[in-house]
MOPAC internal coordinates of N, CA, C and O (Angstrom, degrees):
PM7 1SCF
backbone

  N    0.0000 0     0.00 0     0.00 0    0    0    0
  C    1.4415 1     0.00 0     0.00 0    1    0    0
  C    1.5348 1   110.29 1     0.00 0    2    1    0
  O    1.2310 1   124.39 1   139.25 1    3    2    1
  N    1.6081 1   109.18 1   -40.75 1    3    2    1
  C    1.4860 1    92.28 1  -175.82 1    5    3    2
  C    1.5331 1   121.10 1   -87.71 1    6    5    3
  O    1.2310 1   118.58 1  -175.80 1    7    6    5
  N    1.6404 1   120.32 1     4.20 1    7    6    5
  C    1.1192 1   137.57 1   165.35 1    9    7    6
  C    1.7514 1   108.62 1   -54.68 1   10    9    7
  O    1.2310 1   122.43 1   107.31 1   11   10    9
  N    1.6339 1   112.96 1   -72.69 1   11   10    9
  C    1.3337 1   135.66 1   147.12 1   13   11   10
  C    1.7210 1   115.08 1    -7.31 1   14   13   11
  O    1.2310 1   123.90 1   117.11 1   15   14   13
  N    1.2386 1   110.13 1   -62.89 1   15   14   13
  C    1.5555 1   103.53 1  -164.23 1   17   15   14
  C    1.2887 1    98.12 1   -92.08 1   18   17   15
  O    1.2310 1   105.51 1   175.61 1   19   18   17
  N    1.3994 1   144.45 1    -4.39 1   19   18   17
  C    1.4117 1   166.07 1   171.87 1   21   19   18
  C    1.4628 1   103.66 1   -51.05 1   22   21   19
  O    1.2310 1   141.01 1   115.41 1   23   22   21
  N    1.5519 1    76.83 1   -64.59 1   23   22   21
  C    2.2582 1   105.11 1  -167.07 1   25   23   22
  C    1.9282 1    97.35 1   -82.64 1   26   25   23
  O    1.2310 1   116.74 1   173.36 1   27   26   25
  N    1.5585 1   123.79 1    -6.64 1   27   26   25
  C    1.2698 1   106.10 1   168.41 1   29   27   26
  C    1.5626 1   106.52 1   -87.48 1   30   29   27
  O    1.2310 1   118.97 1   148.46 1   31   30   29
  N    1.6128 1   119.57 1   -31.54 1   31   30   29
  C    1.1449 1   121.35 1  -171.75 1   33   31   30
  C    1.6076 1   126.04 1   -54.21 1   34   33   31
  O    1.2310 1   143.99 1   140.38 1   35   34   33
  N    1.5069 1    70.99 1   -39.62 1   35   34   33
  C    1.9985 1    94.12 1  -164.54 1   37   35   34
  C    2.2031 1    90.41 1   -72.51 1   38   37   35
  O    1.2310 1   119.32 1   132.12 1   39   38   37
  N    1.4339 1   118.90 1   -47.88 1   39   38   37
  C    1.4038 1   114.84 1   165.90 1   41   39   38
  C    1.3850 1   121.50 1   -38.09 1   42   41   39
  O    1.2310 1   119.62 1   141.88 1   43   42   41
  N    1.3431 1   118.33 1   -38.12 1   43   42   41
  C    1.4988 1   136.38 1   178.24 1   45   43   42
  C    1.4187 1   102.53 1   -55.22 1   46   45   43
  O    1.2310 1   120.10 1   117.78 1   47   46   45
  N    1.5070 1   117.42 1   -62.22 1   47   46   45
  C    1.3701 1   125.97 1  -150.77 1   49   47   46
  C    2.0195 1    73.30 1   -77.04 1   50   49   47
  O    1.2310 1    92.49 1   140.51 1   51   50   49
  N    0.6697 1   164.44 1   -39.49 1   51   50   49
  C    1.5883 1   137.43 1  -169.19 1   53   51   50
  C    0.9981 1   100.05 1   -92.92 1   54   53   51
  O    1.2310 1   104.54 1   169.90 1   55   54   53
  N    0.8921 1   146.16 1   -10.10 1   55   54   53
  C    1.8873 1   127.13 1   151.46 1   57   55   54
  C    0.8208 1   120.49 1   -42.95 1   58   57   55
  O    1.2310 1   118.81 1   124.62 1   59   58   57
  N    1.7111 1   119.87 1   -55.38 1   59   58   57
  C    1.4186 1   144.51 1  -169.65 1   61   59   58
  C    1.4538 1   113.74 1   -58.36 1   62   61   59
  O    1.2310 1   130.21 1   123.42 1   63   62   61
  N    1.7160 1    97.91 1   -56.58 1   63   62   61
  C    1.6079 1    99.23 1   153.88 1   65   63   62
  C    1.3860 1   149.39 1   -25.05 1   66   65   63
  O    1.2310 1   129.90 1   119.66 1   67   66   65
  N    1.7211 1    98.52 1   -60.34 1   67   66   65
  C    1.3179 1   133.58 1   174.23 1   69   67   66
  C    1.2587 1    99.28 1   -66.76 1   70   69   67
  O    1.2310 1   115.89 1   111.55 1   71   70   69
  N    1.0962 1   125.41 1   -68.45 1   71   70   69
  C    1.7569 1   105.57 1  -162.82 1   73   71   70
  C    1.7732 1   111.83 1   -82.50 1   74   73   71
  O    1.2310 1   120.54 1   175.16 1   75   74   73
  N    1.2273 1   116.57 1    -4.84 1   75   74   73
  C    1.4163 1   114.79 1   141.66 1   77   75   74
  C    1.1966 1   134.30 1   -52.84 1   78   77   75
  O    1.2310 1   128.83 1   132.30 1   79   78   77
  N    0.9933 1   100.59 1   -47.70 1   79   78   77
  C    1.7290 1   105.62 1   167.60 1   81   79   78
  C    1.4857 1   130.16 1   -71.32 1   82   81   79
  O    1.2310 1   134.85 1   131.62 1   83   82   81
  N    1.3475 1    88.87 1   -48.38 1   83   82   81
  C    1.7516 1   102.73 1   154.20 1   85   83   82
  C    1.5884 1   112.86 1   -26.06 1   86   85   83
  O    1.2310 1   127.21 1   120.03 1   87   86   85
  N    1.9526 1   103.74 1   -59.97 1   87   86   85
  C    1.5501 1    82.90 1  -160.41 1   89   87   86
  C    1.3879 1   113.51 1  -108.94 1   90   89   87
  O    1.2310 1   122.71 1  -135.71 1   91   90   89
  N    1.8064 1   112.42 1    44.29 1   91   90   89
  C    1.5249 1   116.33 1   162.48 1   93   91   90
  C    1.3922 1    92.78 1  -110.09 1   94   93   91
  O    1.2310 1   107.87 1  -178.15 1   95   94   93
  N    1.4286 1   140.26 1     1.85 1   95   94   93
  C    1.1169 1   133.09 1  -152.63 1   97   95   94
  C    2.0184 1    83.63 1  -117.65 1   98   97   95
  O    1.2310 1   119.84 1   152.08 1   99   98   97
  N    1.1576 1   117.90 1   -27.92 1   99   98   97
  C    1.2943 1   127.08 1  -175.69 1  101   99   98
  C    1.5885 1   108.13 1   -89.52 1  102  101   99
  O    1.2310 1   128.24 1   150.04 1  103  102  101
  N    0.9626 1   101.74 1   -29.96 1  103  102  101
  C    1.5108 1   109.65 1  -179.33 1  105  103  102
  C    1.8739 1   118.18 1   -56.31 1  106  105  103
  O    1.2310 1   128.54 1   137.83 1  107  106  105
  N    1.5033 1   101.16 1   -42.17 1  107  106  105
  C    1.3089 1   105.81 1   163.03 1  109  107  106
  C    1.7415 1   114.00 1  -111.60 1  110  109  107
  O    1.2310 1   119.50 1  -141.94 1  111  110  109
  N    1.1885 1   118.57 1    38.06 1  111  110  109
  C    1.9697 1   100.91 1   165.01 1  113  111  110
  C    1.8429 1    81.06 1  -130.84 1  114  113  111
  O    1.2310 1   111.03 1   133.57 1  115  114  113
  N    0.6751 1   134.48 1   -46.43 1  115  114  113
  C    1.8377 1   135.42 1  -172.69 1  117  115  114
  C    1.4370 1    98.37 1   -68.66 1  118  117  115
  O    1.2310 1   138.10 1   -35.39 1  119  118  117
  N    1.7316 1    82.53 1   144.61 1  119  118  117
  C    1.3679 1   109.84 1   171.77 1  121  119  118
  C    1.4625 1   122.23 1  -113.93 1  122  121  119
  O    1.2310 1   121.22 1   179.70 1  123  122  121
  N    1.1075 1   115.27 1    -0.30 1  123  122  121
  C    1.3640 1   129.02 1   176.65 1  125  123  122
  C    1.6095 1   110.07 1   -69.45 1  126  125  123
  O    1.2310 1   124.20 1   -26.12 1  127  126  125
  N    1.6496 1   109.54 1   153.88 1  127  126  125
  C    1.0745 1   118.26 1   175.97 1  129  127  126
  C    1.5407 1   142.81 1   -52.79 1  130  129  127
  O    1.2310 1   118.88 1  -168.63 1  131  130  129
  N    1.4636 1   119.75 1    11.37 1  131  130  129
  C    1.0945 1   131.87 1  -145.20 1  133  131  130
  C    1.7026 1   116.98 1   -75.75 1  134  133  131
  O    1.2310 1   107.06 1    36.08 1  135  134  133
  N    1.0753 1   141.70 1  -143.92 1  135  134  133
  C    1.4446 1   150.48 1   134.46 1  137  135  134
  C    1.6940 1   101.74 1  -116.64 1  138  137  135
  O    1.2310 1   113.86 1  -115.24 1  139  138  137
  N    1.0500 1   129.23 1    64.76 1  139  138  137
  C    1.4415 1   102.49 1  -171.26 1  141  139  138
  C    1.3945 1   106.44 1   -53.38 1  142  141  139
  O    1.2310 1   107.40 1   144.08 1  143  142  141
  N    0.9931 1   141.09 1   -35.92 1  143  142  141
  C    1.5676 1   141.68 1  -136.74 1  145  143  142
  C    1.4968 1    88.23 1   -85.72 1  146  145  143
  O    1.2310 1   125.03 1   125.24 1  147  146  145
  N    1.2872 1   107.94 1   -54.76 1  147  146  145
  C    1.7056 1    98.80 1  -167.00 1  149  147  146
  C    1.2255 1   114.05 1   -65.27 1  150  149  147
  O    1.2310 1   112.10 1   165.52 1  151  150  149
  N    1.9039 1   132.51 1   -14.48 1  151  150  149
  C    1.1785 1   138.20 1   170.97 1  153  151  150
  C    1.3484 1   115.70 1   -58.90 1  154  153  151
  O    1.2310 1   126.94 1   142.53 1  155  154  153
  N    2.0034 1   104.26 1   -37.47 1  155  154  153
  C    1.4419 1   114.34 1  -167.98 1  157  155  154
  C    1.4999 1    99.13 1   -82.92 1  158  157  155
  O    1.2310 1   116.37 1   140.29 1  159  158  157
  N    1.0440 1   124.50 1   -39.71 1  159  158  157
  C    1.4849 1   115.85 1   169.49 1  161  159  158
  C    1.6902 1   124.16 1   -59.01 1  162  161  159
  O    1.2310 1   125.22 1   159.50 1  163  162  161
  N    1.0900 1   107.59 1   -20.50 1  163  162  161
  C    1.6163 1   111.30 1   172.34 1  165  163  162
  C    1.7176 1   112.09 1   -84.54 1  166  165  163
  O    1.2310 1   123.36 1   164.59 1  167  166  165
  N    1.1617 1   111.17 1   -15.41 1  167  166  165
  C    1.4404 1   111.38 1  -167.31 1  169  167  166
  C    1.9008 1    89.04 1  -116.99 1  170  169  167
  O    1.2310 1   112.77 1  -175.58 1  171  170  169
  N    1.1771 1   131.26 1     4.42 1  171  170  169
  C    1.2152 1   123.89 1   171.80 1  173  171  170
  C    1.4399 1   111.16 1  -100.84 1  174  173  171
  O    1.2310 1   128.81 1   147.49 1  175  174  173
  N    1.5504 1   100.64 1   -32.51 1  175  174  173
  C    1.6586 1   112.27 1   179.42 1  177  175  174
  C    1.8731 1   106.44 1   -61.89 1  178  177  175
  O    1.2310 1   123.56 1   123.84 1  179  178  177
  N    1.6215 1   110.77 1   -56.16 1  179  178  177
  C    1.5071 1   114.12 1   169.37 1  181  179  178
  C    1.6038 1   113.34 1   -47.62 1  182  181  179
  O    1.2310 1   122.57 1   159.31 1  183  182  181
  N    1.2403 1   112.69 1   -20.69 1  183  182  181
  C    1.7653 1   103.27 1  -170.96 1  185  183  182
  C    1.7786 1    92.19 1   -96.19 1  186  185  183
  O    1.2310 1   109.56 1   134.92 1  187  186  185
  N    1.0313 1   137.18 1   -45.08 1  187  186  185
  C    1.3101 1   125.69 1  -179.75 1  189  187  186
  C    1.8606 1   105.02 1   -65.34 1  190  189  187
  O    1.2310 1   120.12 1   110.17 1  191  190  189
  N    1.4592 1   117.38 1   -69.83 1  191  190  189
  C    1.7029 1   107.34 1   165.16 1  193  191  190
  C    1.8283 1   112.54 1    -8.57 1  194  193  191
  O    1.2310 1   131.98 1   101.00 1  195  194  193
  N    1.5090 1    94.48 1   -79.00 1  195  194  193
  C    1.3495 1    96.75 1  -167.15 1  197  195  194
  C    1.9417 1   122.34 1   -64.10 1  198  197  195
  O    1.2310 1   127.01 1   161.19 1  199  198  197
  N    1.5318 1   104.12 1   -18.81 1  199  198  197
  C    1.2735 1   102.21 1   175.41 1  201  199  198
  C    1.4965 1   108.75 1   -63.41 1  202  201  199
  O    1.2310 1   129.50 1   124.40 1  203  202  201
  N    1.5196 1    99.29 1   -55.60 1  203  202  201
  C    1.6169 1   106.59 1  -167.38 1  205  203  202
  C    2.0126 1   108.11 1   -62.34 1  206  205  203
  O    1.2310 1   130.83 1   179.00 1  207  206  205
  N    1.0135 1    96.70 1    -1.00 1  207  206  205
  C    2.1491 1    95.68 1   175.56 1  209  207  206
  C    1.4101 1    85.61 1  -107.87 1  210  209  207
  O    1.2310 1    95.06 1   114.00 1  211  210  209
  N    1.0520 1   161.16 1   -66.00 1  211  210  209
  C    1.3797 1   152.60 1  -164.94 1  213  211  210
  C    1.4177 1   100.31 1   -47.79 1  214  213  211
  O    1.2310 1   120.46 1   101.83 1  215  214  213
  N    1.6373 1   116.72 1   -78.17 1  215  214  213
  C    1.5401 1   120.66 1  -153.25 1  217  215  214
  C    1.5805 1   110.30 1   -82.16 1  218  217  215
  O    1.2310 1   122.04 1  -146.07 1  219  218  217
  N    1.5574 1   113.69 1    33.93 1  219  218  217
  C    1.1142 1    91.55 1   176.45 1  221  219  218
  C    1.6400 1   125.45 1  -148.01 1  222  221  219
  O    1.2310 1   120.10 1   180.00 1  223  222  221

């Protein structure tokens, strides 16, 4: 089990990634009203948080 919630965590932290990137990559092709940047900074901040409690 604690192998399992290990290998969901570590899935987590590439989400966080992914949709970070997503929204510098959105930031310039969209035209919509968004902040992307400040989204990508909220989802970059959770991927460093969660790296540094995992890897350490």
């Amino acid at each position: 089990m604690e192998r399992w919630v290990e290998d969901v965590e570590k899935y987590g932290l590439a989400s966080h990634l992914l949709w970070g990137l997503w929204g510098i990559v959105s930031e310039h092709v969209n035209k919509i009203d968004f902040d992307y940047l400040e989204y990508a900074r909220q989802r970059f901040r959770r991927y460093w948080a969660g790296k540094s409690h995992l890897f350490s």
